[in-house]
C-alpha positions in Angstrom: 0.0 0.0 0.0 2.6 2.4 0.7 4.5 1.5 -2.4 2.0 2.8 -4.7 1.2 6.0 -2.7 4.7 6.7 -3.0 4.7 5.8 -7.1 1.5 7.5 -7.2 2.9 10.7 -5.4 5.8 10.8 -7.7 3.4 10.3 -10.7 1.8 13.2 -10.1 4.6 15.5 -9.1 6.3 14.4 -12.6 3.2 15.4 -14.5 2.4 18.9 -12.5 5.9 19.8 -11.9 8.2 18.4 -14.8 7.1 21.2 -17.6 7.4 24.3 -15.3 10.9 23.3 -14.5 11.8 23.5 -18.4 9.3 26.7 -19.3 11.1 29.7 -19.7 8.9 33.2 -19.1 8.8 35.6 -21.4 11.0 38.3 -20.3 9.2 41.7 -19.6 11.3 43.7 -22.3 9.4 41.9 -25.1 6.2 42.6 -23.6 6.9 46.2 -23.6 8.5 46.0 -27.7 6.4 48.1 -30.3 5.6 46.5 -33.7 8.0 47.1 -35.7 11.0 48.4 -33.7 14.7 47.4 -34.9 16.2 44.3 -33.1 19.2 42.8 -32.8 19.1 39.1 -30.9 22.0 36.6 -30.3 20.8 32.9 -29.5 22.4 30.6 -27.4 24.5 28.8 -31.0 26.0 33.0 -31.1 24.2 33.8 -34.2 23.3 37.0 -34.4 20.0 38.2 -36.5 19.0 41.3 -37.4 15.6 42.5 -38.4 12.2 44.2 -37.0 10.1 43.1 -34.1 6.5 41.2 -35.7 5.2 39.2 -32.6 5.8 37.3 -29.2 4.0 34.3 -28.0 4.3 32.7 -24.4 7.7 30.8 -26.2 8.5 32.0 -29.6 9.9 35.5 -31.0 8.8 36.0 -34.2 11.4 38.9 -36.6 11.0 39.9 -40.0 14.6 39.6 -41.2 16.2 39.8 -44.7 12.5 39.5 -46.2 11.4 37.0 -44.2 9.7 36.0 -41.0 12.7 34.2 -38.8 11.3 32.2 -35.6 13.8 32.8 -32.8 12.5 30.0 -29.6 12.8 32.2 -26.6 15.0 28.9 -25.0 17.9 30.2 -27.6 17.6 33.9 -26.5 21.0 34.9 -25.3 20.5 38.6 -25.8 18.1 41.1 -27.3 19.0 44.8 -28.0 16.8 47.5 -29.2 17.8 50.4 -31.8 17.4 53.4 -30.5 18.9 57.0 -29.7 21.8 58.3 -27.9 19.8 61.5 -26.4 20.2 60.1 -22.2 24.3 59.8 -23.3 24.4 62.6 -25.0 22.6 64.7 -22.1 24.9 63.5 -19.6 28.6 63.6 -21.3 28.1 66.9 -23.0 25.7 69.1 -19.9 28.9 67.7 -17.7 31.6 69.0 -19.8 29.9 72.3 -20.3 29.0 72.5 -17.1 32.1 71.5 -15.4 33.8 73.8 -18.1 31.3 77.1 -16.6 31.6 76.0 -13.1 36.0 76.0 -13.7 35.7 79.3 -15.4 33.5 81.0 -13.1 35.6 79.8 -10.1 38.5 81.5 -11.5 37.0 84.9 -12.1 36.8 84.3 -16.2 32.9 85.1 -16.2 33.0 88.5 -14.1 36.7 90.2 -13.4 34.5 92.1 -11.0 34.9 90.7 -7.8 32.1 92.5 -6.3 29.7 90.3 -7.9 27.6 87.7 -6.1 28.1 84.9 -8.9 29.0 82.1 -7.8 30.6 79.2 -9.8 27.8 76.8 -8.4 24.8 79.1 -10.1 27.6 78.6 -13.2 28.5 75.0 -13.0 24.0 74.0 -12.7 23.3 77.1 -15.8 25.8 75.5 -17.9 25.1 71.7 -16.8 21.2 72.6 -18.1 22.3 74.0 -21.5 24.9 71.5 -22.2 22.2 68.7 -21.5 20.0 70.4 -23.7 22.4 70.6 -26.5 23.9 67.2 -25.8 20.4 65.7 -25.7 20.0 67.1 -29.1 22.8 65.8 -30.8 22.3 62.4 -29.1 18.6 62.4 -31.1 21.0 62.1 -34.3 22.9 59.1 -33.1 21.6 55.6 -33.3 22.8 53.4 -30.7 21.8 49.9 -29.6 20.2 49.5 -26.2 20.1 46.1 -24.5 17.2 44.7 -23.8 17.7 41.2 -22.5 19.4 39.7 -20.5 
């Protein structure tokens, strides 16, 4: 009697447990990819394919690559980037130049020989930071660049 609960319990656990164990889930970056967007993915064999985002279902990734539809099994997904812009980098690396570059010239009197003003190189270094982001955002917008997506 015992004997066949036990083969019975084990049964069951195989049949109810055994697939979730093997299913992957679908990552959250492709539920959040618009039709159409530019992918790059990399399976698990390192081939890389390039084309636009058609569909996902619960384990398949579907691309329109070279013309036609390629089937990439989300088990072979090693990585998954996105073509985009470089605005955020360009934001950050050209406002802190500028603004570092304000903030040093303010600091050593270069904005106002007068030394009776109240400027201060902080009030430079944050007025520069803002218009360098601005204009570094801006040429960013004209760069592609390739964001990753998954992993």
């Amino acid at each position: 009697m015992v004997k066949h609960t036990i083969v019975a319990f084990l049964a069951f656990a195989s049949i109810f447990l055994g697939p979730r164990a093997y299913a992957q889930p679908m990552p959250e970056s492709l539920l959040r990819l618009k039709p159409s967007a530019n992918l790059r993915v990399e399976t698990t064999s390192h081939q890389k394919i390039e084309g636009r985002f058609l569909r996902a279902t619960g384990d398949t990734l579907f691309l329109s690559a070279q013309g036609a539809e390629t089937v990439v099994p989300l088990r072979e997904l090693h990585g998954l980037w996105q073509r985009g812009r470089a605005t955020k980098t360009g934001a950050i690396v050209v406002g802190a130049i500028v603004g570092i570059g304000f903030g040093v010239i303010a600091a050593g009197g270069g904005l106002n020989p007068d030394t009776r003003s109240n400027d201060s190189p902080v009030a430079a270094f944050v007025v520069g930071a803002a218009g360098g982001s601005l204009v570094g955002a801006l040429i960013g917008a004209a760069i592609p660049k390739w964001h990753r997506r998954y992993p």
